[in-house]
N, C-alpha and C positions, 0 to 999 in steps of 0.2 A: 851246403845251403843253410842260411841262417832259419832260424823258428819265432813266428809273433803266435800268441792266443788273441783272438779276437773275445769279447764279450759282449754279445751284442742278443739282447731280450728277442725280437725280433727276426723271422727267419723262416724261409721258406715252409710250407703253403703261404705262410702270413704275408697279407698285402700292407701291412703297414706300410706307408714311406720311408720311413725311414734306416728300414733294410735295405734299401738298394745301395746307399753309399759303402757301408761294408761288403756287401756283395759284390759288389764290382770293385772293390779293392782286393778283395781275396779272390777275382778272377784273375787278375794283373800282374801282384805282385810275384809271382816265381819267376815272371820276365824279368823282375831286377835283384834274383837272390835270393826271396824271401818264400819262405815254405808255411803258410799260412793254419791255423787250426782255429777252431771255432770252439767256445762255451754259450752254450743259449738256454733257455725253456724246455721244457718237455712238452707242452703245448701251451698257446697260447690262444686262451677262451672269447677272447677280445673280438679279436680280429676277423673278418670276410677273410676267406683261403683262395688260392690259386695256386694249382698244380703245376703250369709251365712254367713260374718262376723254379721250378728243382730243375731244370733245364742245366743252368746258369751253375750248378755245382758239381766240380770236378768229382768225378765217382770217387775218388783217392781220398779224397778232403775227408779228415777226420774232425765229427761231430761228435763234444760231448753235451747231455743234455740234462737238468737239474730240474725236477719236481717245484711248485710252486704254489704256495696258497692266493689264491686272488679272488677278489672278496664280490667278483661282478656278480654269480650266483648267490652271495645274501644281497646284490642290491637289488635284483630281478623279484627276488619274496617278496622282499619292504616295499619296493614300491610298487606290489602286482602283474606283475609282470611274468608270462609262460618260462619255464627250464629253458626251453629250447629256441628262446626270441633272439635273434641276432638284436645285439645293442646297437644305438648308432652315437657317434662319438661327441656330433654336434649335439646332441637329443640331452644327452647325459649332462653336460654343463649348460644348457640353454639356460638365460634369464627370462624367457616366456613361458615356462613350466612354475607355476607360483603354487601347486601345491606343496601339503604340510609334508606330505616324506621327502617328496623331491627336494625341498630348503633342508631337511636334517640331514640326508644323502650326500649333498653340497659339503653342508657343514662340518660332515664327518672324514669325506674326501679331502677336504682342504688342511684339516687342521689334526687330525692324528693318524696319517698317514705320512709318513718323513721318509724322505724326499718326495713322496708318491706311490701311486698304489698298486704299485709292482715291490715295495717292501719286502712282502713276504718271500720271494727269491733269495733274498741276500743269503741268509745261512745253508740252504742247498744249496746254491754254486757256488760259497766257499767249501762248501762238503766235496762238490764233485770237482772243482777246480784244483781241488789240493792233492786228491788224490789225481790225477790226471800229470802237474808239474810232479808230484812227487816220483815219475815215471820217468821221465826223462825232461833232457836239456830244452828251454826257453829262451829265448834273447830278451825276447818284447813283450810287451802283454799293450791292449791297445782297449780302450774299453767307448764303447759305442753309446752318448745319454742324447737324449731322453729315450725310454725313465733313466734319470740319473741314479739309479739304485746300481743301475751297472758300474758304475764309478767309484763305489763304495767297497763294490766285489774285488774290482782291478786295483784299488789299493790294499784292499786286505790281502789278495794274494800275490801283491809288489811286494810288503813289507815283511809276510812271511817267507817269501825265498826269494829276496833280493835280487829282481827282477824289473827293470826300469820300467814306468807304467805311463803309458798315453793315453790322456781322458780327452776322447772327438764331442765338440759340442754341436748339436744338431739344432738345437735349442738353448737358450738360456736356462737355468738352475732354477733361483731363488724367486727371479721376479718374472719369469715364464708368460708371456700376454695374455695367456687365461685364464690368468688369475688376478688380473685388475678389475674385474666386475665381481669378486668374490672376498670376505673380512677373513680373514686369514688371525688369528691370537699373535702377541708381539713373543711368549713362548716357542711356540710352532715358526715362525720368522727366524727367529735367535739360535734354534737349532739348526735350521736348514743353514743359515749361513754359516755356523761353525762347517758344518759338514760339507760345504762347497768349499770354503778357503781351507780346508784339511786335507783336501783332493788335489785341489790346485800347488798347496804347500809342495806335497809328498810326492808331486809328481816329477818324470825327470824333462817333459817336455807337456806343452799344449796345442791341441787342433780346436781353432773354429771354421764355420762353414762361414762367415762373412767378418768381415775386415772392420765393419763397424761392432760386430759383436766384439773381436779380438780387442778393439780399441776400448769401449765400455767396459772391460773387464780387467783393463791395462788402468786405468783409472781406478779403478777399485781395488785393485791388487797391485801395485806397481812392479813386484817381484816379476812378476809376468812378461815385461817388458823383452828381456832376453830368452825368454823359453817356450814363446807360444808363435804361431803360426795359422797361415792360412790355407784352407785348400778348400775348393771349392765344391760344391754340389755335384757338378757337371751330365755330362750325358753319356749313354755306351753308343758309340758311332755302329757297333754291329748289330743291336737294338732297330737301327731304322735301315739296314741290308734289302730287306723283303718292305719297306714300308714305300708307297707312293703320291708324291703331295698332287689331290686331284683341284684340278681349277670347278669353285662353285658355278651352278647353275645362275637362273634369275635369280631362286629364294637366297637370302644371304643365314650365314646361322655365326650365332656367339656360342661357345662351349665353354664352361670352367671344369677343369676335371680336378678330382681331388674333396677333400673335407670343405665347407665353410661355414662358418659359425656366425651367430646374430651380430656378431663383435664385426663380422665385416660385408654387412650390409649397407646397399649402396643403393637407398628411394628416389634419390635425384635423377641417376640411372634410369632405371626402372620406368622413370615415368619419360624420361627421354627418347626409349625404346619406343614404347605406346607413341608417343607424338611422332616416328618415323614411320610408323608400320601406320597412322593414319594420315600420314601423309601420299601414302602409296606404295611406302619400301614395303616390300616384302622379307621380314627378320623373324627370324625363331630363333628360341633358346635353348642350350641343353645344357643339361647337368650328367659328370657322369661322375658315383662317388655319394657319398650323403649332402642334405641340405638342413640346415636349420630351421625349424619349425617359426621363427621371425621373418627368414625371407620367404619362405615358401609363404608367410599369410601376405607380406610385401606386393608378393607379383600376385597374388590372386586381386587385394585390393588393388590392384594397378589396370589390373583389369588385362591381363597376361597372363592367363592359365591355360587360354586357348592354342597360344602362341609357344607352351613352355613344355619340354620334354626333360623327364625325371628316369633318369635311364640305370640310372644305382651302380651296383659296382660291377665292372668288368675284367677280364682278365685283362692282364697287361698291356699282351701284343694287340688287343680290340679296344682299347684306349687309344693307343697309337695311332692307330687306325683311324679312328675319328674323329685325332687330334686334327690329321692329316686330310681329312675330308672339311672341318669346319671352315669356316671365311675369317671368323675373328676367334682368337684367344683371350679368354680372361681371367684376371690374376689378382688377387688382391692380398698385397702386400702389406700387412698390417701396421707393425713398427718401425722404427728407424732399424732395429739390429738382422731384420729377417731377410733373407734374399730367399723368396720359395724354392723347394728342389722343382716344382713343375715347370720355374721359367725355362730351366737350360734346354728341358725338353720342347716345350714351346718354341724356344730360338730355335732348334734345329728344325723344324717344320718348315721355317722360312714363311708362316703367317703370323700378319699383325696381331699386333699383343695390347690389349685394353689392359691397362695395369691400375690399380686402386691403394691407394696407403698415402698416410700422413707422414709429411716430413722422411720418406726414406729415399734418399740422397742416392744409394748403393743402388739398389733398383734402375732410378731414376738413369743413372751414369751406365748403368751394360746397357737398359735402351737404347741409349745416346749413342755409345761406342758401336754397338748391332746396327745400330738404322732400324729399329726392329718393331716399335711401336713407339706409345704416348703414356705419360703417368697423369693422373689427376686424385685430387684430394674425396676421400668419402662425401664429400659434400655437396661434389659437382656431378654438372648432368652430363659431362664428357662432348655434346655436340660439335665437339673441334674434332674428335676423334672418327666420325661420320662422314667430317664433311674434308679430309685428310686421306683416311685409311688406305685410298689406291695409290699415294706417292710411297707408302712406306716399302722399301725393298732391303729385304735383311743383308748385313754384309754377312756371310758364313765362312770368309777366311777370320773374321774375328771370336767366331760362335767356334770355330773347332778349337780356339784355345781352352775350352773349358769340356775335352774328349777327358773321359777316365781314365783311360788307357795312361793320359800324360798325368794326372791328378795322382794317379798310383808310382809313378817312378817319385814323384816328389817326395811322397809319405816314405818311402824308402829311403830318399836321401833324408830327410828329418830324423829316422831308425838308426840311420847310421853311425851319429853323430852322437847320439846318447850315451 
């Protein structure tokens, strides 16, 4: 059986998102050959934890784990904040926080922290990553961004034992969507993008999670053209075994589960809801996951605070759960490059999906192909999506094409070929 390292920041308790895509590639792939090993964190300070995602790890799976300076402990002093306050990830980049620490916290964030402020990893997990290969044979090395620091790891430890390196993009690099409401120095710019097109140079293949990301980067790099690829988000079909999609009562409920940030704040909405629930509908909202302190002032001035449940973060399988209880799903899909990891989930539920984003095409198109829901632009008040919602019936022979299960034989054949 061949051997990949994964590099991935991210990693059980840790509910980030965007460990699930590694994790369920390293549940997968020994079905096609591949004998998968991890480099990660030795903890990650960040992050809300949940213990049933260690479920989901082969006891066998060997974890090596690399110390880390991360700098959220002096940001919690500087801008007063308790040791022991869970951060919240919308809170931290808000543009409705206008105090003085919070703009130089920003400013510090943004501009010497390269690639991002998981930097401080990079020379422990080439510490521990080297010693680790220098033990035995590797085929692949496969490195997990954002943070793209991982990216930097997996090329240092490609080029030091000649080792073909796969950088998965989960997100964008250089111009990342959360940092168009932040000045960013044309220095701090100029390195990040050497050290993206140095990653992409040096690599022997590319993963993005959406087809328009792959194409925007094809564009930019044209080298890219023959070496990069697609594979999708998708879903674990065993993930929803024990889950049951219940039929709503009279009250109807909208749920976003996940981060959102002021960046994707939707008033038109907001006030479209209040005009339904005083028309007679009976709708509440839930959030499960953090909110941005812009829309949370949103719905209170909307006059929907009464109507609004702020339910924080849950364990996995109790996400599901209430994915799986709600009437409406919603999703907002920021830029053209982003297809969210929450939609696939969403599609599987087989309830309608309120979707939000400007100009994204991709989004727009697994809708269309699902039966699944509706997209409308941040600006709109969606009332087509109201007066609709009960024609829409998901196709789910088309939603199991995006099973992990299939997403991982893929990344295997892409392994092979290196």
């Amino acid at each position: 059986m061949k051997k990949v390292l994964f590099i991935t920041y991210y990693w059980p308790p840790s509910v980030k998102a965007s460990l699930h895509w590694p994790l369920k590639m390293i549940k997968f792939l020994p079905e096609s050959g591949w004998q998968p090993s991890v480099l990660t964190v030795e903890e990650d300070t960040f992050s809300s934890k949940d213990d049933s995602l260690l479920n989901d790890i082969d006891k066998n799976l060997e974890v090596i784990k690399a110390d880390s300076f991360e700098p959220f402990n002096i940001y919690k002093k500087f801008t007063g904040r308790q040791k022991d306050e869970q951060l919240i990830a919308s809170e931290t980049i808000s543009t409705i926080n206008k105090s003085l620490t919070h703009r130089i916290s920003i400013w510090i964030r943004m501009n010497l922290f390269i690639p991002d402020a998981r930097a401080g990893w990079y020379y422990p997990a080439v510490k521990k990553g080297s010693a680790y290969l220098d033990k035995g044979n590797v085929d692949a090395i496969i490195s997990i961004g954002p943070p793209h620091t991982t990216h930097l790891v997996g090329m240092k430890l490609s080029k030091k034992f000649s080792i073909p390196h796969i950088p998965v993009f989960i997100d964008p690099w250089v111009d990342i969507v959360y940092y168009k409401n932040f000045k960013r120095s044309k220095p701090t710019v100029a390195l990040d993008n050497y050290l993206e097109k140095r990653v992409l140079q040096t690599s022997k293949s590319a993963v993005f999670v959406t087809k328009t990301m792959r194409n925007d980067y094809i564009k930019k790099y044209p080298f890219l053209n023959n070496k990069s690829h697609v594979l999708y988000w998708g879903y674990d079909e065993e993930d929803f075994k024990d889950i049951r999609s219940e039929i709503p009562g009279n009250e109807e409920t909208i749920l976003h589960a996940g981060n959102i940030f002021d960046f994707q704040n939707t008033p038109e909405f907001w006030k479209q809801v209040k005009s339904e629930i005083n028309n007679g509908r009976k709708l509440k909202i839930k959030f499960i996951g953090t909110v941005s302190p812009g829309i949370k002032q949103t719905i209170e001035n909307t006059g929907l605070n009464s109507y609004t449940e702020y339910l924080g973060f849950l364990p996995y399988n109790e996400m599901l759960k209430e994915l799986s209880k709600a009437s409406y799903l919603l999703v907002c899909a920021t830029e053209p490059r982003h297809v969210p990891g929450k939609l696939f989930e969403y599609l599987r539920t087989g309830k309608p999906i309120i979707a939000f984003g400007n100009d994204n095409e991709e989004v727009k198109h697994i809708l269309e192909e699902t039966n699944s829901g509706m997209m409308f632009r941040y600006s709109q008040n969606a009332k087509e999506f109201f007066e609709k919602a009960k024609c829409i019936k998901t196709n789910q022979l088309k939603v199991k094409t995006y099973e992990r299960r299939i997403i991982s034989q893929r990344l295997a054949e892409i392994m092979e070929i290196i």
